[in-house]
VEXDREN-2710 file (C-alpha; in Angstrom, 1 decimal):
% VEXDREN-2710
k/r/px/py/pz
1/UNK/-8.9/-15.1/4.8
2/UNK/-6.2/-16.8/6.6
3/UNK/-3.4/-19.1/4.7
4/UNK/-5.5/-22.6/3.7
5/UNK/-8.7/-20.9/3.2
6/UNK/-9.6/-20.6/6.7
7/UNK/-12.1/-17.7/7.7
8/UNK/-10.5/-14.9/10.0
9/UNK/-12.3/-14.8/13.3
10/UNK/-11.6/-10.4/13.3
11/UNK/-15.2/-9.1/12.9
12/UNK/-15.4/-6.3/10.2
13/UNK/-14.7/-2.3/10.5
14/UNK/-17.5/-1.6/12.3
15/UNK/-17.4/-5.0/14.6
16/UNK/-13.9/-4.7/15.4
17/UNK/-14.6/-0.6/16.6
18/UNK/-17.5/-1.8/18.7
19/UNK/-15.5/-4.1/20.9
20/UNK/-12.8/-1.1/21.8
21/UNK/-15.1/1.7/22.9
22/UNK/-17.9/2.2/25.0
23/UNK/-21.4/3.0/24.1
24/UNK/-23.2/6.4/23.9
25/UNK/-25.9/7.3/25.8
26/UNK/-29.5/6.6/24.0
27/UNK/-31.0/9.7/22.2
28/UNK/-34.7/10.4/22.8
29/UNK/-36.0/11.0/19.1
30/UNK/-39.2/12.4/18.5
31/UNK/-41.2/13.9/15.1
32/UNK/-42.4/17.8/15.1
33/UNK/-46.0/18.5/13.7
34/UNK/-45.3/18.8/9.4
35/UNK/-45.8/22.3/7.7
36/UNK/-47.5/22.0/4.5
37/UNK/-44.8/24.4/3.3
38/UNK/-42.0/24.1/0.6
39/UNK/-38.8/23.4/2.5
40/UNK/-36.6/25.8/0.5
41/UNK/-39.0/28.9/0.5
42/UNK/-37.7/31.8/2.7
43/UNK/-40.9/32.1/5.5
44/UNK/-40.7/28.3/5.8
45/UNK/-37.1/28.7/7.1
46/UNK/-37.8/31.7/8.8
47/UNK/-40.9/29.8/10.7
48/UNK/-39.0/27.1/11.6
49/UNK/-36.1/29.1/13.0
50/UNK/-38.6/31.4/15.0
51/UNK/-40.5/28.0/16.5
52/UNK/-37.1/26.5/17.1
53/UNK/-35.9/29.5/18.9
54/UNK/-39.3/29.7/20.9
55/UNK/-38.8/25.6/22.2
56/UNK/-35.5/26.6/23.0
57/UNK/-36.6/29.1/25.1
58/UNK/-39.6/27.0/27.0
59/UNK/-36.5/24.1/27.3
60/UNK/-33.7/25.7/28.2
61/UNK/-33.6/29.1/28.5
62/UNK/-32.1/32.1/26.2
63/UNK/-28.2/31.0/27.2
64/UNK/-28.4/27.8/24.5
65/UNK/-29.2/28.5/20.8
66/UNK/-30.7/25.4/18.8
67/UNK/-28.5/23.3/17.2
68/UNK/-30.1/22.8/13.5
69/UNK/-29.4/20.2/10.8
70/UNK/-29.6/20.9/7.3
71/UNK/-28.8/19.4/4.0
72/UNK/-26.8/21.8/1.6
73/UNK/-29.3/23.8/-0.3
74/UNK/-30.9/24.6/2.8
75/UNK/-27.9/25.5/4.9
76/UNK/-27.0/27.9/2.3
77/UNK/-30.3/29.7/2.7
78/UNK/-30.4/29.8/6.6
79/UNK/-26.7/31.5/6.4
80/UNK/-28.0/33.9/4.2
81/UNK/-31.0/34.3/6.2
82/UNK/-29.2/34.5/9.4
83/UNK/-26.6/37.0/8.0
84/UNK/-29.4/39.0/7.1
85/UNK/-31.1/39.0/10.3
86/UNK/-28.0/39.1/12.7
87/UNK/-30.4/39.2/15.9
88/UNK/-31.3/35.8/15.3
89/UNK/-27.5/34.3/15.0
90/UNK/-27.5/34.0/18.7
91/UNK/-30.7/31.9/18.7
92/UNK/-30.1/29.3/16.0
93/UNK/-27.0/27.5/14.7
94/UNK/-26.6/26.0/11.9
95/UNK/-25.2/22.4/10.6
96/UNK/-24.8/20.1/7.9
97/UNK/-25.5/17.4/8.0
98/UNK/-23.3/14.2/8.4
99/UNK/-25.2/11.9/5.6
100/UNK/-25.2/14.3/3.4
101/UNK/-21.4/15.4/4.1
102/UNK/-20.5/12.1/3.4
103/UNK/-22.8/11.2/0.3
104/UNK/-21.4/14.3/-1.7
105/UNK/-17.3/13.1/-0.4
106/UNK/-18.7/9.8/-1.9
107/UNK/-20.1/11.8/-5.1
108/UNK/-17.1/13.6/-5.4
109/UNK/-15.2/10.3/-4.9
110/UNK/-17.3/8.3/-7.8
111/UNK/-16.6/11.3/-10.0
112/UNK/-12.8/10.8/-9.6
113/UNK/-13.0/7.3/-10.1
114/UNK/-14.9/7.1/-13.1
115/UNK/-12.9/4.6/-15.8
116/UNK/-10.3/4.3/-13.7
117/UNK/-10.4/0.8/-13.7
118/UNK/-11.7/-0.1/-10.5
119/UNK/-15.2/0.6/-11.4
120/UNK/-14.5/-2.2/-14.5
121/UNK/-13.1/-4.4/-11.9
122/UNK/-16.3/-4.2/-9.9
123/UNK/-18.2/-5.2/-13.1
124/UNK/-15.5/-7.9/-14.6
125/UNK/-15.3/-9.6/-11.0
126/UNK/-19.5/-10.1/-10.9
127/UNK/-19.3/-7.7/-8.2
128/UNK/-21.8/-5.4/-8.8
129/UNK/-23.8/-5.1/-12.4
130/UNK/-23.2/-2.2/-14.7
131/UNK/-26.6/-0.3/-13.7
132/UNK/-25.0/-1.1/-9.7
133/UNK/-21.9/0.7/-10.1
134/UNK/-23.2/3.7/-12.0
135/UNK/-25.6/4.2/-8.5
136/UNK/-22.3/3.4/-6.5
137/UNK/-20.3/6.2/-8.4
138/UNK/-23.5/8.7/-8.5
139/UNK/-24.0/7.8/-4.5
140/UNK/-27.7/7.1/-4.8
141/UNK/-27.8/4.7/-2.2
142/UNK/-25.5/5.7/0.6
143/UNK/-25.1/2.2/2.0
144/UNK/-24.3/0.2/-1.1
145/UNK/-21.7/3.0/-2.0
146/UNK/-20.2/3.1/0.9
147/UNK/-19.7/-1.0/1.2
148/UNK/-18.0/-0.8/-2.5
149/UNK/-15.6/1.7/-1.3
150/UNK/-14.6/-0.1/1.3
151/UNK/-13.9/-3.4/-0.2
152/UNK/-12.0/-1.7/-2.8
153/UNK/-9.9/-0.2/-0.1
154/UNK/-9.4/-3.6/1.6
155/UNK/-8.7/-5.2/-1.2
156/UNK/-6.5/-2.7/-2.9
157/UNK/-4.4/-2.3/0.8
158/UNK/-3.8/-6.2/0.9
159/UNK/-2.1/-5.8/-2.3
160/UNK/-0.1/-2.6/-1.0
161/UNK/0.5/-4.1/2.7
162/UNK/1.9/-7.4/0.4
163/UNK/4.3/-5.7/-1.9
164/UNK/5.5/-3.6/1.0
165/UNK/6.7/-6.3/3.4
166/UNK/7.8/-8.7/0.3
167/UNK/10.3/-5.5/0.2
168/UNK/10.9/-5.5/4.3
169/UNK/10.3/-8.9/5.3
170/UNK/11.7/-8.4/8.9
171/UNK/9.0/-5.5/9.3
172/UNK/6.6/-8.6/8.6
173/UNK/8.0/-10.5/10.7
174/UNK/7.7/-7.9/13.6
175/UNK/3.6/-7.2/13.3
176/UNK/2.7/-11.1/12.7
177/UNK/2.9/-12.0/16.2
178/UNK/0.5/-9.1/17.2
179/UNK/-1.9/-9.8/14.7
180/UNK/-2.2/-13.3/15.8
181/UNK/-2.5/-11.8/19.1
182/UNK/-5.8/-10.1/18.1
183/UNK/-7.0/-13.0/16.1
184/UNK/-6.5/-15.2/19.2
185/UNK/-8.7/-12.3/21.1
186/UNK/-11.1/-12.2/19.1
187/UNK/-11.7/-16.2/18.8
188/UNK/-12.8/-16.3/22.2
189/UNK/-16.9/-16.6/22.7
190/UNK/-17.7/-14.8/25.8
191/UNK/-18.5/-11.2/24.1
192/UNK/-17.0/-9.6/27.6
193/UNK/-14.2/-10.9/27.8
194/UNK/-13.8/-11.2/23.7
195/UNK/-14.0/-7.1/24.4
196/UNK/-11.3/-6.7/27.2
197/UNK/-8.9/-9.3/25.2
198/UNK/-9.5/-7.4/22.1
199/UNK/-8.7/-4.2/23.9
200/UNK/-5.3/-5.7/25.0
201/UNK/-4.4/-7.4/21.7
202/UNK/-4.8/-4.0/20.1
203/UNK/-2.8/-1.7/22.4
204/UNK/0.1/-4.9/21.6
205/UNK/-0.9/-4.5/18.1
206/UNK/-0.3/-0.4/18.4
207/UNK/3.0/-0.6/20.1
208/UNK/4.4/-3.3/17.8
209/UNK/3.5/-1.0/15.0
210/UNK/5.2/2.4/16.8
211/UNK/8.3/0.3/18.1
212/UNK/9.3/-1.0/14.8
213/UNK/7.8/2.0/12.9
214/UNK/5.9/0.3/10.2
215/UNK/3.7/3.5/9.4
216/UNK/6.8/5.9/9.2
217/UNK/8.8/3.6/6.8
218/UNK/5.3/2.5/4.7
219/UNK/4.9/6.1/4.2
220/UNK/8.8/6.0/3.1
221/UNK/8.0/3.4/0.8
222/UNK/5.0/5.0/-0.6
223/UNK/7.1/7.6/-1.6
224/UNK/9.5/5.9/-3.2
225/UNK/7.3/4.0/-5.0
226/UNK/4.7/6.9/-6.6
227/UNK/7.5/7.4/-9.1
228/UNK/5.0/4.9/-10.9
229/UNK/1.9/6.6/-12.1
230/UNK/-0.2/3.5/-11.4
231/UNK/0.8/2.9/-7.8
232/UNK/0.5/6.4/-7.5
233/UNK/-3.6/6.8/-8.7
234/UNK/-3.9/3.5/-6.2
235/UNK/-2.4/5.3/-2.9
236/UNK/-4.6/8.4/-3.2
237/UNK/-8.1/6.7/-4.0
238/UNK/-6.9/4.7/-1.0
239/UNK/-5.7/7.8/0.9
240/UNK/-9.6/10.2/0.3
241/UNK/-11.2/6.5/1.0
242/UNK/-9.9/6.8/4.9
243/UNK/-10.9/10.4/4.9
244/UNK/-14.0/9.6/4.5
245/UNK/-14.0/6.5/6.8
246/UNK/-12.7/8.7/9.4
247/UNK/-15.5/11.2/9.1
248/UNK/-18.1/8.5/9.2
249/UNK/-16.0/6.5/12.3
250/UNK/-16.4/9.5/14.3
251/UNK/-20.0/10.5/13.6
252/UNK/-20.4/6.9/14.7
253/UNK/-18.8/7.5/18.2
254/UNK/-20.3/10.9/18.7
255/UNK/-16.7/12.9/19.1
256/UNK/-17.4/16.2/18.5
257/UNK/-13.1/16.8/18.6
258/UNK/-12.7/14.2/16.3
259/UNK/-15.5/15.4/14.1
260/UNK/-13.7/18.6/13.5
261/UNK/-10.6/17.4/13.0
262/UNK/-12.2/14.9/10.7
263/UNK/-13.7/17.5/8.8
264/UNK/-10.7/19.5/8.1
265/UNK/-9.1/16.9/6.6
266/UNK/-12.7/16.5/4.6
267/UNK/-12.1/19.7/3.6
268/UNK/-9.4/19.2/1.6
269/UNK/-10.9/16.5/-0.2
270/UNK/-13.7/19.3/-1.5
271/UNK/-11.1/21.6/-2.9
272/UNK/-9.3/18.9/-4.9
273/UNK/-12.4/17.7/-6.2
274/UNK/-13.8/21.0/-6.8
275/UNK/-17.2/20.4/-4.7
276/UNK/-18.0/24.0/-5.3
277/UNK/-20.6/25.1/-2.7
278/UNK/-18.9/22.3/0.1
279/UNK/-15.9/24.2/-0.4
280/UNK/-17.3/27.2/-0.1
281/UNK/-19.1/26.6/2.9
282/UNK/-17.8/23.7/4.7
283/UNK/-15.1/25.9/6.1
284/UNK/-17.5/28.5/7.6
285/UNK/-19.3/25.4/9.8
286/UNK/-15.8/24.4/10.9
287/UNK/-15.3/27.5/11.7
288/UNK/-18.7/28.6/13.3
289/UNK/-18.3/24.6/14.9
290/UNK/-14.9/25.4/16.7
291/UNK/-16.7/29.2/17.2
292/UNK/-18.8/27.7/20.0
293/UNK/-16.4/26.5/22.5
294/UNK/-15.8/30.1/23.1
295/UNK/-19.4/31.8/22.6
296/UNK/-21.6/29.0/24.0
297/UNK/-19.1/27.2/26.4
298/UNK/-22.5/24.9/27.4
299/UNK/-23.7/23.8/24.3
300/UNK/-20.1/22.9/23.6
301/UNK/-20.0/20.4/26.4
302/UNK/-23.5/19.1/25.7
303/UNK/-22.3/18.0/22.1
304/UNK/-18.9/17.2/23.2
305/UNK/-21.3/14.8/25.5
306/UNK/-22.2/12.5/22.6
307/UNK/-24.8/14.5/21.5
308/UNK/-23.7/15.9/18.7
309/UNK/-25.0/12.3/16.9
310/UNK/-28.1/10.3/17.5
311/UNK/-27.8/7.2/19.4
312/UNK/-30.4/5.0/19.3
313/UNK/-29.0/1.7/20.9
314/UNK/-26.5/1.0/23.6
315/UNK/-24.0/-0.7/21.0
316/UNK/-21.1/1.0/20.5
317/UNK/-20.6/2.6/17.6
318/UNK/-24.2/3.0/16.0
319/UNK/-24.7/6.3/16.4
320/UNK/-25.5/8.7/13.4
321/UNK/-26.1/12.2/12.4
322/UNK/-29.2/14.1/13.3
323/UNK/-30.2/14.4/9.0
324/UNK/-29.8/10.3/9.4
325/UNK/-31.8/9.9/12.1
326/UNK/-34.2/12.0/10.6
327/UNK/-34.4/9.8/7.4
328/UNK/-34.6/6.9/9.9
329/UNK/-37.8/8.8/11.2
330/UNK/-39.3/9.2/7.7
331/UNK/-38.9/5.6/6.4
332/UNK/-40.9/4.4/9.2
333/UNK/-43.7/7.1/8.7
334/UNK/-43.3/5.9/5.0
335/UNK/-45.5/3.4/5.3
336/UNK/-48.6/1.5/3.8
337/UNK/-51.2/3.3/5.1
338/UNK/-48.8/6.5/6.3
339/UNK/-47.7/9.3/4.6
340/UNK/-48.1/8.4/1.1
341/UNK/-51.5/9.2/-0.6
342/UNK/-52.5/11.9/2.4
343/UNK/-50.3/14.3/1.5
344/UNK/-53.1/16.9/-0.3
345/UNK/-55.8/15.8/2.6
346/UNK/-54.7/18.7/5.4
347/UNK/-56.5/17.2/8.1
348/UNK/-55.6/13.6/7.3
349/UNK/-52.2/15.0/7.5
350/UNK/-52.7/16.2/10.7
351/UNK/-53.8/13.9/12.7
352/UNK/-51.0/11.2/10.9
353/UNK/-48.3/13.1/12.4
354/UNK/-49.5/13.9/15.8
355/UNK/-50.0/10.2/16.1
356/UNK/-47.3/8.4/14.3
357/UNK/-44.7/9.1/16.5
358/UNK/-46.5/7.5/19.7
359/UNK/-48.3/4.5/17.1
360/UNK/-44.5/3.6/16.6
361/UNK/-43.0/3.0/20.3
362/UNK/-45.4/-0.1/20.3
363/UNK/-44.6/-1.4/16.9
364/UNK/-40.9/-0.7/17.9
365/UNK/-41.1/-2.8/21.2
366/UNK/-42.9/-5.7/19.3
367/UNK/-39.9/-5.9/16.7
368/UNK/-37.3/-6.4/19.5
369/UNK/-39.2/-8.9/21.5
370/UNK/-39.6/-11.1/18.5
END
């Protein structure tokens, strides 16, 4: 909110990002045939990796392996697996996958939280309900967590952003006029040229920032000021709350660089919070990750593409890991009439998932025209 009460005209975090970078190239997404198999069992991963590898082969040839998402308890069982059959390590690898990365950060993040006070703020302000912010600390719905979070980092940064240029007024002084800059480019209603001024009115927002040094002498100030044990607990649920925000920005935009580098600083974040099987293994996929550019210089390039996330619309900044696409998949096969209540019928079954996926494209293209 602007000084009066008028409404900024910035769009949001994922608005704003959208108008700076360009869109990814659409993913073709399609559902394999179900097996009636426990996920976690050792032959149902085994079958899967074996049928992977043999598409793989019939797509591409022998000099790409298939790139795999898994949650957690299943990536620790194809590691195993894959340690134990070493001939099939150059056929298959492994990832984790980017929802479930970040809903276990955002577990991990609850858990720190917990009667800390912000949680009773979200409560005392009629934020969210008591039975609502024990979901949002527990993460059991990704998109609700994730929106608390990130009004409490707004709000709590507006507070921190106040007290530090009360304290260096002329530094204040310096970035207004750039941030007017970007609130008079985004005001503007043509969305092309909204996107080019935008563009602009940032880079003049970056250099005002570098030229007086605003982040060098914030982080000065922050310093100064954790000598108070308050300001102190503030800065670093601020500080993992952009850790995870980065990791989700660049899953979003589809850099694979990013990702990594995102990731390491993710990693961290396990180890302080004791996330004991993330940071166990999270380390090993950056590590196997970063492995590729050497070992498979081609399917390095083809995730370094974009395709290391699903896209599924030309906006920028939509895209989404391959385990969140996949949920994506299931709600719409989660249906009345779909999936439910066939489940023990094998032949029901069958012929539900051969001819979901195509039933969909039309339903799909109906939604968008309306």
């Amino acid at each position: 909110m602007k000084e009066g009460g008028q409404s900024s005209k910035i769009p949001g975090w994922a608005g704003y990002y959208s108008l700076l970078i360009a869109g990814q190239s659409v993913t073709q997404v399609g559902a394999l045939p179900l097996l009636p198999e426990v996920a976690h069992e050792w032959p149902t991963l085994l079958t899967v990796i074996m049928q992977a590898s043999q598409l793989r082969y019939l797509a591409v040839g022998d000099d790409h392996p298939t790139v795999i998402s898994f949650d957690m308890a299943l990536y620790e069982k194809v590691l195993q697996l894959l340690d134990a059959r070493p001939n099939l390590k150059s056929t298959v690898v492994p990832r984790l996958g980017e929802l479930h990365v970040v809903m276990a950060a955002l577990r991990a993040l609850g858990a720190s939280m917990e009667n800390s006070g912000i949680d009773d703020a979200w409560i005392g302000a009629d934020v969210y309900g008591s039975a609502t912010t024990r979901q949002i600390l527990k993460c059991n719905h990704y998109k609700r967590a994730l929106r608390a979070h990130i009004y409490s980092y707004v709000a709590l940064y507006e507070i921190a952003l106040d007290e530090f240029f009360m304290d260096n007024p002329y530094l204040g002084e310096a970035c207004s006029e750039a941030t007017e800059g970007v609130e008079a480019a985004c005001s503007k209603g043509n969305k092309c040229t909204m996107a080019e001024s935008v563009k602009e009115a940032n880079i003049t927002l970056l250099e005002a920032l570098a030229t007086a040094e605003v982040v060098k002498k914030f982080k000065e100030w922050e310093t100064e000021r954790s000598k108070n044990a308050m300001f102190k607990s503030m800065m670093n649920y601020i500080h993992r709350v952009e850790t995870i925000l980065f990791f989700v920005a660049v899953s979003r935009n589809a850099d694979l660089t990013l990702h990594l580098e995102a990731g390491e600083a993710l990693n961290k974040m396990f180890f302080a919070m004791d996330r004991i099987k993330y940071k166990r293994l999270w380390p090993r996929y950056i590590a196997d990750m970063n492995d590729l550019r050497t070992n498979y210089p081609n399917t390095w390039r083809e995730l370094e593409a974009g395709n290391i996330s699903v896209t599924k619309n030309e906006i920028p900044f939509v895209s989404v890991g391959a385990d969140h696409a996949c949920e994506h998949l299931n709600k719409q096969m989660k249906v009345r009439a779909g999936i439910i209540g066939i489940s023990n019928n094998a032949n029901a079954r069958q012929r539900f998932f051969h001819g979901c996926p195509s039933t969909v494209v039309p339903v799909e293209a109906v939604q968008k025209s309306i």
